[in-house]
DRENPAMI-205286 format. One record per residue (C-alpha): residue number from 0; residue in three letters; chain; x, y, z. Coordinates in pm, 1 decimal, padded with zeros to 6 digits. Last residue first. Example, Ala and Ser with C-alpha at 12.3 -4.5 7.8 and 13.67 -1.06 7.14 Angstrom:
<recs>
REC    k    r  c        px        py        pz
REC    1  SER  A   01367.0  -00106.0   00714.0
REC    0  ALA  A   01230.0  -00450.0   00780.0
</recs>
This chain:
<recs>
REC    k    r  c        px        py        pz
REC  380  UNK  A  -04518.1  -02195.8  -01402.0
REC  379  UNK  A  -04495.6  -02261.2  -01022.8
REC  378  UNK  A  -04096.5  -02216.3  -00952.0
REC  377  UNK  A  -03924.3  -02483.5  -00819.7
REC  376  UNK  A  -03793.0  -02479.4  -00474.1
REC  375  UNK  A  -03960.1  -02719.1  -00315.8
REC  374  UNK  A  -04031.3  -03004.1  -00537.4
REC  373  UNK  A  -03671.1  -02979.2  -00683.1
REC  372  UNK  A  -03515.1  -03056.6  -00402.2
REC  371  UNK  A  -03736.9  -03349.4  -00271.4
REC  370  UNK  A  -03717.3  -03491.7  -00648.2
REC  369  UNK  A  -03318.7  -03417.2  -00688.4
REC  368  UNK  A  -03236.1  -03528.5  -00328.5
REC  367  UNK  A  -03146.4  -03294.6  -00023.7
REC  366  UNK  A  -02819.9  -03311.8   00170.9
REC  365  UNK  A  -02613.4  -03159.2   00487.9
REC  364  UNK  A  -02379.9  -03332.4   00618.9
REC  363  UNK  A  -02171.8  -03184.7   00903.3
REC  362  UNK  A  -01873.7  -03040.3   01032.7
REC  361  UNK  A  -01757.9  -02889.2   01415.0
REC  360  UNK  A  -02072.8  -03014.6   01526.2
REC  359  UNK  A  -02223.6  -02779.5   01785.6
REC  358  UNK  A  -02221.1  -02901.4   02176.3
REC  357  UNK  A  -01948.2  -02642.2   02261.1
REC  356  UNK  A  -01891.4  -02331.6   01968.5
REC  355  UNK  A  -01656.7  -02354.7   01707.4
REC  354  UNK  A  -01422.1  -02029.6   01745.9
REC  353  UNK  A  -01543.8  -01678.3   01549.4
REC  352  UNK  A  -01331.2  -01376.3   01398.1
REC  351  UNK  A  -01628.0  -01351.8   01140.2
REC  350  UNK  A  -01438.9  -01423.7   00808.6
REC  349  UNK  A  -01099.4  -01596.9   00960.5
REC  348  UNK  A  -01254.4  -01721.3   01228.0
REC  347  UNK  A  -01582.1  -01935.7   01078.6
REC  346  UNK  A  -01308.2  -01958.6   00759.8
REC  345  UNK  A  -01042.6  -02158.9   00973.9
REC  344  UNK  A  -01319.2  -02394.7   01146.4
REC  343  UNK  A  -01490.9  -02452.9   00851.6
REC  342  UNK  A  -01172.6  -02562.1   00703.9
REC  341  UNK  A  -01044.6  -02788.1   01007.1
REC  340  UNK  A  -01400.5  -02950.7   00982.6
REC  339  UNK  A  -01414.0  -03023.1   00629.7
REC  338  UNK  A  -01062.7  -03225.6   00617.7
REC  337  UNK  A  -01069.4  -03375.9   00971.2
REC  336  UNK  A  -01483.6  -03435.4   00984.8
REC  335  UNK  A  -01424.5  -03576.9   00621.4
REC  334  UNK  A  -01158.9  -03814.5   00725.1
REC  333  UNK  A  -01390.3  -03935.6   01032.3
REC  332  UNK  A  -01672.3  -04002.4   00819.7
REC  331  UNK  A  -01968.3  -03806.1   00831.2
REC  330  UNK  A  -02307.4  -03847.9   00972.8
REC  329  UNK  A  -02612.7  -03713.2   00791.3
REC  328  UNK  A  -02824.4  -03407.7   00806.4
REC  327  UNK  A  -03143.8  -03335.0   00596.8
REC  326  UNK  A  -03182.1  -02989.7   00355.7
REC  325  UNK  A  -03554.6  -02823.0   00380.4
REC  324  UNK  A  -03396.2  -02462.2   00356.4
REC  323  UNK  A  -03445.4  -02436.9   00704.9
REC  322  UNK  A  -03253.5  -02717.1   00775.4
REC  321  UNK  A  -02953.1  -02565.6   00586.4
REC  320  UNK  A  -02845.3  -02424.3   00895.9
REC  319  UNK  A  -02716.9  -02763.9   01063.8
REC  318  UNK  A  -02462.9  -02729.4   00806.5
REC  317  UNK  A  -02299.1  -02454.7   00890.5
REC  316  UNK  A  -02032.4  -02631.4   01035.8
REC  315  UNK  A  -01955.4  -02776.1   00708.5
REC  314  UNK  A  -02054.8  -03049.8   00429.5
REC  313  UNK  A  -02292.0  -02963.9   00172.2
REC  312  UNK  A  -02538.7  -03148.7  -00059.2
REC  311  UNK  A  -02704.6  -03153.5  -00351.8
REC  310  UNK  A  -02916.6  -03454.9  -00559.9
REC  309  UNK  A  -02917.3  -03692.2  -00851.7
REC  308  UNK  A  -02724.2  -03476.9  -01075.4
REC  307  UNK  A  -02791.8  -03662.0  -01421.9
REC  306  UNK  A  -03119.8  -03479.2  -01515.2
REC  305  UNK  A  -02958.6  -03192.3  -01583.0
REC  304  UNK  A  -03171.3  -02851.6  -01687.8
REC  303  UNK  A  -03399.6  -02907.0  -01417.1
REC  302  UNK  A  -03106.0  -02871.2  -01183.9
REC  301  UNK  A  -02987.8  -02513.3  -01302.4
REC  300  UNK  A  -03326.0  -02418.8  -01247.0
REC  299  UNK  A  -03376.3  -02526.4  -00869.8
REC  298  UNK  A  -03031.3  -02390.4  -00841.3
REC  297  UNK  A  -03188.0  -02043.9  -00954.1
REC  296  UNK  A  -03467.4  -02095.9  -00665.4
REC  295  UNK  A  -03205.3  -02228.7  -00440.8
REC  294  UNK  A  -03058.9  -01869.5  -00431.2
REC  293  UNK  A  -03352.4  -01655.7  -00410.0
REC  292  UNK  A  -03441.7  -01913.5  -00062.4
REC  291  UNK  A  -03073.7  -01863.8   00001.1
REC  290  UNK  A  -03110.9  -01438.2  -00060.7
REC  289  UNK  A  -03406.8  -01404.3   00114.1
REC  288  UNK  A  -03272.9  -01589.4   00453.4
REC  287  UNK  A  -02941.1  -01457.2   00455.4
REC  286  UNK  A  -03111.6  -01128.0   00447.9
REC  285  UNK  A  -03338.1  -01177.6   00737.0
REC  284  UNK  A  -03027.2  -01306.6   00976.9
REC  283  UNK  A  -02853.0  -01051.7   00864.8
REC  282  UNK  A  -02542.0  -00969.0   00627.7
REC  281  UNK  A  -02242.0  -00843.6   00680.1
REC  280  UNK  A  -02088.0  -01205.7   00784.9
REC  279  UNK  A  -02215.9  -01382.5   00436.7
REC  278  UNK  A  -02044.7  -01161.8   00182.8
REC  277  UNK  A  -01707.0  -01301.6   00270.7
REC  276  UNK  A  -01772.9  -01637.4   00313.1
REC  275  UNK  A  -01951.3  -01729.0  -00003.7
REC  274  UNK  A  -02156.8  -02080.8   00132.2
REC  273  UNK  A  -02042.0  -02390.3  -00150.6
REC  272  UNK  A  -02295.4  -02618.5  -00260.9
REC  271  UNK  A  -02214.0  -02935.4  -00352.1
REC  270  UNK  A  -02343.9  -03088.9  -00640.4
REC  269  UNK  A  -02501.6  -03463.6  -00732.2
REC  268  UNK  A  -02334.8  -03714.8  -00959.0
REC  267  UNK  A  -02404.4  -04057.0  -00727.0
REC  266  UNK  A  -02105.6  -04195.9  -00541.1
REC  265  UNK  A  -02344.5  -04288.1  -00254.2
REC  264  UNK  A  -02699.6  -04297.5  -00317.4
REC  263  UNK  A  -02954.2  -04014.4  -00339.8
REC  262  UNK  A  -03365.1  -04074.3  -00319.6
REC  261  UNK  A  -03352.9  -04248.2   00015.0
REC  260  UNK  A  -02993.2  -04213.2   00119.4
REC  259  UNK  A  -02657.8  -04403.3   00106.9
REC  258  UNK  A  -02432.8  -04285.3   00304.9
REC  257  UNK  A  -02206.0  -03947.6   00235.4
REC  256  UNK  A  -02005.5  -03824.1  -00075.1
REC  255  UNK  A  -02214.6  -03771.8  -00329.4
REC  254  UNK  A  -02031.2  -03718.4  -00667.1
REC  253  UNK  A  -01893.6  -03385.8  -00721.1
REC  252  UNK  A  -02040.0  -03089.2  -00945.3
REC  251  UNK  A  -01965.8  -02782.4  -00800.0
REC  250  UNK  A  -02232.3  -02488.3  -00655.8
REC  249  UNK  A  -02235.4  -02115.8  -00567.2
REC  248  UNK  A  -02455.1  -01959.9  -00293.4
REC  247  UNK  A  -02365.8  -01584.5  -00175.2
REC  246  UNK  A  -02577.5  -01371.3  -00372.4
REC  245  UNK  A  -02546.8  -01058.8  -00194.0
REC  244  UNK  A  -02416.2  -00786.6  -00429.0
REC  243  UNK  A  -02612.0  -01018.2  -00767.0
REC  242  UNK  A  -02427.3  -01247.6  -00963.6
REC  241  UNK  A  -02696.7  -01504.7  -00892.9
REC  240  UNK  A  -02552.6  -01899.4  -00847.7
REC  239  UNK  A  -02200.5  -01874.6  -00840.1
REC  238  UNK  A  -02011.8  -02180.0  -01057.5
REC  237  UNK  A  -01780.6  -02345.4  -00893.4
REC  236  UNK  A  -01557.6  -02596.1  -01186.4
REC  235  UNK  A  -01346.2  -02784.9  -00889.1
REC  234  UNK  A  -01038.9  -02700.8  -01042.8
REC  233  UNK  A  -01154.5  -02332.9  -01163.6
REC  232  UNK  A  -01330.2  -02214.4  -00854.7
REC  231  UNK  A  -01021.1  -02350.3  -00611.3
REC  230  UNK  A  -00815.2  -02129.4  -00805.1
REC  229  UNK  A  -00979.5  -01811.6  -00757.1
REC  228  UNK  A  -01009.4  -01923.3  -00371.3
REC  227  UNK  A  -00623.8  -01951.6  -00398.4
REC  226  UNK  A  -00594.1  -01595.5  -00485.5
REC  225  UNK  A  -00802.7  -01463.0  -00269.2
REC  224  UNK  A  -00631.0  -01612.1   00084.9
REC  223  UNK  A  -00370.5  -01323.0   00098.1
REC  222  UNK  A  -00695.5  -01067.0   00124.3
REC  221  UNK  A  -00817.3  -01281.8   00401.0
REC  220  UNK  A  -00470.7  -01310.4   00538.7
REC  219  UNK  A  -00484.2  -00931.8   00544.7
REC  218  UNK  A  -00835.6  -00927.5   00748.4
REC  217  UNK  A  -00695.0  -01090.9   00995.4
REC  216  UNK  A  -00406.8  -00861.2   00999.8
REC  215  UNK  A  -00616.5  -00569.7   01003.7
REC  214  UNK  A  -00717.7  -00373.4   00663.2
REC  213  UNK  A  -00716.9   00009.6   00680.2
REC  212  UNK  A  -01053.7   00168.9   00649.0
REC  211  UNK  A  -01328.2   00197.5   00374.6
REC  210  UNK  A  -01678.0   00357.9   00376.1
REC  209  UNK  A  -01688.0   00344.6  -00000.4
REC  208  UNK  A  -01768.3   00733.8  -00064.3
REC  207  UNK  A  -01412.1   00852.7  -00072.1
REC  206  UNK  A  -01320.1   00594.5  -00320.7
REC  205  UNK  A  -01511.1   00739.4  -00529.2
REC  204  UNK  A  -01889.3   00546.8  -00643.2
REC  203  UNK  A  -02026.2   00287.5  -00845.0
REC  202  UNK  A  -02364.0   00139.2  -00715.2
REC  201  UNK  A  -02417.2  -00231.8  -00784.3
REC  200  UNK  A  -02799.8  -00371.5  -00821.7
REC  199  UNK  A  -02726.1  -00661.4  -01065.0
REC  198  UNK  A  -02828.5  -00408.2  -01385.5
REC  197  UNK  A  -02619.6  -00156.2  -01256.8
REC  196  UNK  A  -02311.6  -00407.7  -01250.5
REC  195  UNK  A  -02435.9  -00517.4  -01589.9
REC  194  UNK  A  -02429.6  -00140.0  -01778.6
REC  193  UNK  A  -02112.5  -00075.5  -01616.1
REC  192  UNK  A  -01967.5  -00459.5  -01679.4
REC  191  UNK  A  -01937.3  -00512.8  -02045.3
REC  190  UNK  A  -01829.9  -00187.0  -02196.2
REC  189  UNK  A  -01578.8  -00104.5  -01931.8
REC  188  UNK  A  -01388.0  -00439.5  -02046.9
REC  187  UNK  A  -01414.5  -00347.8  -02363.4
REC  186  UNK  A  -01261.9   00016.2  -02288.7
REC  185  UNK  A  -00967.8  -00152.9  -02085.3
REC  184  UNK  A  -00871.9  -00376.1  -02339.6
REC  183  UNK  A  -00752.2  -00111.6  -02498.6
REC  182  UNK  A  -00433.4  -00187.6  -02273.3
REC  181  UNK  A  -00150.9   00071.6  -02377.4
REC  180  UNK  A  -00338.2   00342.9  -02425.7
REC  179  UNK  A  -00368.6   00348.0  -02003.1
REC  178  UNK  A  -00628.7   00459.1  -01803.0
REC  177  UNK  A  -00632.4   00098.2  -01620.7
REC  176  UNK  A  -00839.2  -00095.7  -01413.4
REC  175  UNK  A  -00812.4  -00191.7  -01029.8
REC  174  UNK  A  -01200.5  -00269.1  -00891.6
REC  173  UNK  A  -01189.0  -00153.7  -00512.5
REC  172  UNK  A  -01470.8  -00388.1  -00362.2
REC  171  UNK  A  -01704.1  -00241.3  -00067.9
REC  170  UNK  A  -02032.8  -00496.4  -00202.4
REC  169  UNK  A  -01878.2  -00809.2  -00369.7
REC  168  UNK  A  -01682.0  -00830.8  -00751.4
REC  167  UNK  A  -01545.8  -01156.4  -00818.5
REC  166  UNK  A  -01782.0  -01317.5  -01058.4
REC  165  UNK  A  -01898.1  -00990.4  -01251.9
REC  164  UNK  A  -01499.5  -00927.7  -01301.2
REC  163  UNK  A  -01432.5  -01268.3  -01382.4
REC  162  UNK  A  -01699.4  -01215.1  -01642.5
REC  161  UNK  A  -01535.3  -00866.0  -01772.2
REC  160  UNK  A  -01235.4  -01036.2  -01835.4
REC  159  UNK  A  -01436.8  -01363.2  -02022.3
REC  158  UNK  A  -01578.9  -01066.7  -02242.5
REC  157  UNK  A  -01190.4  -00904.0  -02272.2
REC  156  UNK  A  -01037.4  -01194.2  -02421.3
REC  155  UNK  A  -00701.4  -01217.5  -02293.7
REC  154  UNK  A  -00378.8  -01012.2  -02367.0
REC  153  UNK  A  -00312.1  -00914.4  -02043.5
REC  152  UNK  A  -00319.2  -00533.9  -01868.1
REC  151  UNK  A  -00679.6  -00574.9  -01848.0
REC  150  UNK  A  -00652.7  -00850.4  -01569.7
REC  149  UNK  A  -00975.2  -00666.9  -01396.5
REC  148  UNK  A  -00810.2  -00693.6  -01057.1
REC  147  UNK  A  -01028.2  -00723.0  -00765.2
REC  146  UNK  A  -00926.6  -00649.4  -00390.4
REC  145  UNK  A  -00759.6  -00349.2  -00474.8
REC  144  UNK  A  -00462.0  -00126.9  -00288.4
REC  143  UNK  A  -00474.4   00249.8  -00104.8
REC  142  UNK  A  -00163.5   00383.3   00101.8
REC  141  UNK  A  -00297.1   00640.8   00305.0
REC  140  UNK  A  -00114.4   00969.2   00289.5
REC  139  UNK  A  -00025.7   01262.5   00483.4
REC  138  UNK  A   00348.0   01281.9   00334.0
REC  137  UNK  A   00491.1   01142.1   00620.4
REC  136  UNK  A   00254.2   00853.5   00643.2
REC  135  UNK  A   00294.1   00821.7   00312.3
REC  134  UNK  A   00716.9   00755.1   00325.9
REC  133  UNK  A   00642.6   00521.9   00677.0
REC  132  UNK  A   00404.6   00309.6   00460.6
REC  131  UNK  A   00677.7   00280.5   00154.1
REC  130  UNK  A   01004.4   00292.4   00369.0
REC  129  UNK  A   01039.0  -00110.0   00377.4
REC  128  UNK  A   00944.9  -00145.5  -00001.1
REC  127  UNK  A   00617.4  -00176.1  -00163.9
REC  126  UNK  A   00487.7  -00302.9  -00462.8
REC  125  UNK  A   00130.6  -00191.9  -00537.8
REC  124  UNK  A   00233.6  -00216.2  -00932.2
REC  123  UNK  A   00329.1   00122.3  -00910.2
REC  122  UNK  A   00275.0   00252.2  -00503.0
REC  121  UNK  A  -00126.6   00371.5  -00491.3
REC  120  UNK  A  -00155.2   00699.8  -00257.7
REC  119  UNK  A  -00413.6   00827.3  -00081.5
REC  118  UNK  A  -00570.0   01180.4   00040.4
REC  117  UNK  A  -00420.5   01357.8  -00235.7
REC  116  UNK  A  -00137.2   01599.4  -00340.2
REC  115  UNK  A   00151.3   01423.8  -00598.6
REC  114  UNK  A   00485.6   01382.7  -00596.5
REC  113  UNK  A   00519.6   01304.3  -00224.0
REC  112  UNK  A   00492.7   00976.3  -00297.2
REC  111  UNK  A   00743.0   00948.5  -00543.1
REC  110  UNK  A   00976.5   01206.7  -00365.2
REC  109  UNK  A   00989.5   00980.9  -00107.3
REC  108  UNK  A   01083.4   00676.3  -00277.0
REC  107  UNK  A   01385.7   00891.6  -00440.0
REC  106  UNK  A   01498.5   00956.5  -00119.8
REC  105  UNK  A   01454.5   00571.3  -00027.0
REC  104  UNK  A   01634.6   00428.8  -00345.6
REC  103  UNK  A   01431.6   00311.9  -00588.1
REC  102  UNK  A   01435.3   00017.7  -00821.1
REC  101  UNK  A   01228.8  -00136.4  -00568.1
REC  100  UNK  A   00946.4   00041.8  -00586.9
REC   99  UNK  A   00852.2  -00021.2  -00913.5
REC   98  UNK  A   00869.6   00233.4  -01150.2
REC   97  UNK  A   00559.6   00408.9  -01312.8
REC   96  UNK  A   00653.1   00748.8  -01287.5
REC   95  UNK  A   00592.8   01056.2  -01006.9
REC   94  UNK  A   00319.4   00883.5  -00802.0
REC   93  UNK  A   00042.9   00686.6  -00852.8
REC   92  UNK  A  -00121.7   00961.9  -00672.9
REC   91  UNK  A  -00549.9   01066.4  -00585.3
REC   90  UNK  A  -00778.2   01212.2  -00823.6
REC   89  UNK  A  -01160.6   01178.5  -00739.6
REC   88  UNK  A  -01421.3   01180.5  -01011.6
REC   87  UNK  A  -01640.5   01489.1  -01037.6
REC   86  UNK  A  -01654.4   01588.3  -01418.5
REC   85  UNK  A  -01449.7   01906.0  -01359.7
REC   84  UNK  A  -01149.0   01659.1  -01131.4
REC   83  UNK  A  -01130.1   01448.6  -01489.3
REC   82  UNK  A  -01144.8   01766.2  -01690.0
REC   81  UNK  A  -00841.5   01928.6  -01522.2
REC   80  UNK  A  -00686.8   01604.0  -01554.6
REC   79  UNK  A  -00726.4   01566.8  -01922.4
REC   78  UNK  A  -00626.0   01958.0  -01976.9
REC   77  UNK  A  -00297.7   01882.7  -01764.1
REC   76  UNK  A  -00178.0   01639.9  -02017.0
REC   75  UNK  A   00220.6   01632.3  -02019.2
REC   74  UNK  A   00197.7   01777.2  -01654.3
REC   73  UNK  A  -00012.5   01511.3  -01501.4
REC   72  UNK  A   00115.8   01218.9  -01715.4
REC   71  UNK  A   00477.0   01248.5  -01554.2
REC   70  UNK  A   00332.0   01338.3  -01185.2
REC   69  UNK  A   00064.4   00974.9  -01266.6
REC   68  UNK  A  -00292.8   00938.1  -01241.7
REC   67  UNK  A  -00434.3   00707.9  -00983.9
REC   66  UNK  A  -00836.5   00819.3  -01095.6
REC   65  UNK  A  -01102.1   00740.8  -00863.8
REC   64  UNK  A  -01445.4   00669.0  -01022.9
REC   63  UNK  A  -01798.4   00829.4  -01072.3
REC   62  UNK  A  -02077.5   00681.8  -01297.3
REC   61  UNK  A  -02349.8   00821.3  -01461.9
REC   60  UNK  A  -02325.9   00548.6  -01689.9
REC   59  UNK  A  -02299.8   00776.5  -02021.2
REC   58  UNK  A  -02095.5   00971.6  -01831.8
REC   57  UNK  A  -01849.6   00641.1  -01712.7
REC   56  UNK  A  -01801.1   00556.2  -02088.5
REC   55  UNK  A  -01728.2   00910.1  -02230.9
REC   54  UNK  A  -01446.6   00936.7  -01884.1
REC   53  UNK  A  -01296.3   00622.8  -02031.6
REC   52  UNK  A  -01294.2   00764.1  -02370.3
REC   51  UNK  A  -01138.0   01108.4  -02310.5
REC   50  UNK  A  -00907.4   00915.8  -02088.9
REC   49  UNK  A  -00798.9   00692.0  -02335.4
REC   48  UNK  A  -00491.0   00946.3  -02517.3
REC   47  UNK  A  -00322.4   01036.2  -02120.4
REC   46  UNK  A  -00432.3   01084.1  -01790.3
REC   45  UNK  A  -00329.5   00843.6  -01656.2
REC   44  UNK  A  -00144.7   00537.9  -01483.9
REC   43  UNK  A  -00415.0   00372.9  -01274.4
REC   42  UNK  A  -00805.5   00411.3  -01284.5
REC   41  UNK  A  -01030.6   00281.4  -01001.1
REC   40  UNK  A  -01359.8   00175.9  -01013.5
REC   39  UNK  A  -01502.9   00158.8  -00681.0
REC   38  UNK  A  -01810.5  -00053.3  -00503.8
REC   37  UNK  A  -02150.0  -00023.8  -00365.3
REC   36  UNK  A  -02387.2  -00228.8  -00262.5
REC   35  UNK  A  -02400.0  -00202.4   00130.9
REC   34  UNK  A  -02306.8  -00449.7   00394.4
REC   33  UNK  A  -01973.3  -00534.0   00268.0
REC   32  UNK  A  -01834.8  -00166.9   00363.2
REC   31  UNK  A  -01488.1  -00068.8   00194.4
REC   30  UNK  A  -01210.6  -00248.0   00031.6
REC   29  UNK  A  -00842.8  -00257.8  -00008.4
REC   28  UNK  A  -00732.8   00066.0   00197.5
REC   27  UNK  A  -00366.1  -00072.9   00345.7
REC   26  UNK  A  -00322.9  -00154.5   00715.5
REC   25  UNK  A  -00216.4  -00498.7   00588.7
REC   24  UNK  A  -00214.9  -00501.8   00232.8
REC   23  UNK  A  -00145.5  -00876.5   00264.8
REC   22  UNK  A  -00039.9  -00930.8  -00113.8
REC   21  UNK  A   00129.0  -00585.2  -00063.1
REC   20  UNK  A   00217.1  -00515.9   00274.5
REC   19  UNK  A   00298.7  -00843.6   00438.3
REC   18  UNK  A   00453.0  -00946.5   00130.6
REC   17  UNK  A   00638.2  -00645.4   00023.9
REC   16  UNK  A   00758.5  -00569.4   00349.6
REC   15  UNK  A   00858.3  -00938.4   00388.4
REC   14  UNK  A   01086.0  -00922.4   00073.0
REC   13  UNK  A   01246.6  -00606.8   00153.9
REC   12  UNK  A   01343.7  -00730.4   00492.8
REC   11  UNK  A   01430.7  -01079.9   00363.9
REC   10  UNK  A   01668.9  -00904.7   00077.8
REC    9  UNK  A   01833.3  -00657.2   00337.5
REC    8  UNK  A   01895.4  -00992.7   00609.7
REC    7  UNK  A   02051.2  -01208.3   00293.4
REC    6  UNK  A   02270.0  -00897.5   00185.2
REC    5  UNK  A   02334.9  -00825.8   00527.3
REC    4  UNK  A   02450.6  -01201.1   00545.7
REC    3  UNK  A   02647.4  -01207.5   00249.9
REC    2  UNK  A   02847.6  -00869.8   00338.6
REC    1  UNK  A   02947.4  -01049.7   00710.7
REC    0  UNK  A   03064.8  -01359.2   00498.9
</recs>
């Protein structure tokens, strides 16, 4: 009985570590600055036969990245890592091999992360064990994560890789791709998004130049919180609006939910428009303002293209904002001041550490018919 229960206790401690410090990354480097438009690419598991034509690819970009290369890979191609530090990308450790954490046992942990010099080091896989954050402490190290995943380790179409890439990428994101001949999807991938990410206004730079710092435990349960918001966008078919660094509107179709209006009646298809959360905070006042009016412009757009959406509309705390954009407010039921209100009140603290405030609405409609819409914010030909 006494062996079950230390197995039980050993299993929950190595589970927790993992979870708190891997799909949490709490006090982990997982992103930099949101208030400026830069990002990292990061390469894991190299050098070895694709660096040659990764490093051709971020040349011809002018691009630098942050290589996670590997003790094994270092000494079997020690020309290719040479040449990566000569063309002024940063080389930090992956470690000795590519074995997950917990196949080792702590002395063996700690000569994985001690395998390598560097300012950070990325655990295979990110998996972590009890001993992994006390192990790179001791070694000098900062343990350094992602906060978008390019997926190029799977077998799926690299163009709708890329695409999820575009869609999930924000200014300060750590971009985890591969230097690995195993994944050639890796090189298509690259293809797509360098010359787009320029295009939308995105500088690439180390991981040294991103401005980032260990992630608290608020901002852990925002990193926890990613995956679901991935999934959210593909049930409720959100599409972002502008895949530019500070485009922060997005929209899903959905029938109108509210009273009856002039110009939009209830159950009518219309779309809701959805306010990004975690570009919004590290922005100001002036910028929030460019970007929606930039924003409902390219919805303006979208909506001339379908006639059937009678109208768009919003339901939050920030609702009362939309004003200014030209939006009305209605009254909402009690069900959707429960079900809107307890989520505007979780992402007002989890994104800008903020309670509701007295006399303001903890959820509201906000709404604006087709005609009215579309009479504002389309462009003059």
């Amino acid at each position: 009985m006494e062996l079950l229960l230390l197995g039980f206790l050993l299993l929950a401690l190595y589970v927790g570590a993992d979870v708190f410090h891997r799909w949490m990354g709490v006090g982990a480097i997982a992103w930099g600055d949101r208030s400026h438009p830069r990002l990292a690419l990061t390469f894991d598991d190299g050098p070895g036969p694709q660096t040659e034509a990764i490093l051709d690819r971020l040349r011809r970009h002018g691009v630098k990245a942050t290589f996670f290369v590997l003790g094994v890979q270092a000494r079997k191609y020690p020309w290719l890592l040479e040449k990566i530090k000569a063309e002024g990308h940063q080389v930090e450790s992956h470690g000795e091999v590519h074995r997950p954490a917990f196949w080792l046992l702590p002395w063996q942990e700690a000569r994985q992360v001690r395998a390598l010099p560097g300012r950070y080091y990325r655990p295979p896989h990110g998996i972590h064990t009890p001993f992994t954050r006390f192990l790179a402490r001791r070694a000098g190290k900062k343990v350094a994560l992602w906060d978008v995943e390019s997926r190029d380790w799977t077998g799926e179409d690299p163009k709708a890789l890329a695409e999820r890439v575009l869609v999930w990428v924000r200014p300060g994101s750590v971009v985890l791709l591969h230097d690995n001949e195993r994944f050639p999807q890796t090189l298509a991938i690259l293809d797509e998004i360098l010359p787009r990410l320029k295009e939308l206004g995105y500088q690439m730079v180390r991981l040294d130049e991103l401005g980032a710092r260990p992630l608290t435990w608020r901002e852990g349960l925002m990193r926890a919180s990613q995956g679901g918001h991935e999934h959210y966008f593909r049930k409720n078919k959100v599409m972002r609006l502008g895949l530019g660094p500070f485009d922060y509107l997005a929209v899903s179709p959905c029938p109108f939910p509210g009273p009856s209006q002039p110009g939009l009646r209830r159950g009518e298809p219309s779309l809701e428009v959805h306010l990004d959360s975690a570009r919004t905070p590290a922005m100001t006042q002036m910028q929030l303002l460019r970007e929606g009016r930039r924003g409902f412009t390219l919805l303006a757009e979208y909506l001339e293209q379908r006639p059937e959406i009678r109208g768009v509309w919003g339901i939050s705390q920030a609702a009362t904002a939309l004003r200014v954009f030209g939006f009305h407010l209605a009254p909402v039921t009690p069900w959707q001041r429960l079900v809107y209100g307890t989520a505007s009140t979780w992402f007002l603290w989890l994104y800008r550490g903020e309670r509701p405030k007295r006399g303001v609405p903890i959820a509201q409609l906000a709404y604006s018919p087709r005609e009215e819409f579309l009479a504002r914010w389309k462009r003059s030909p």
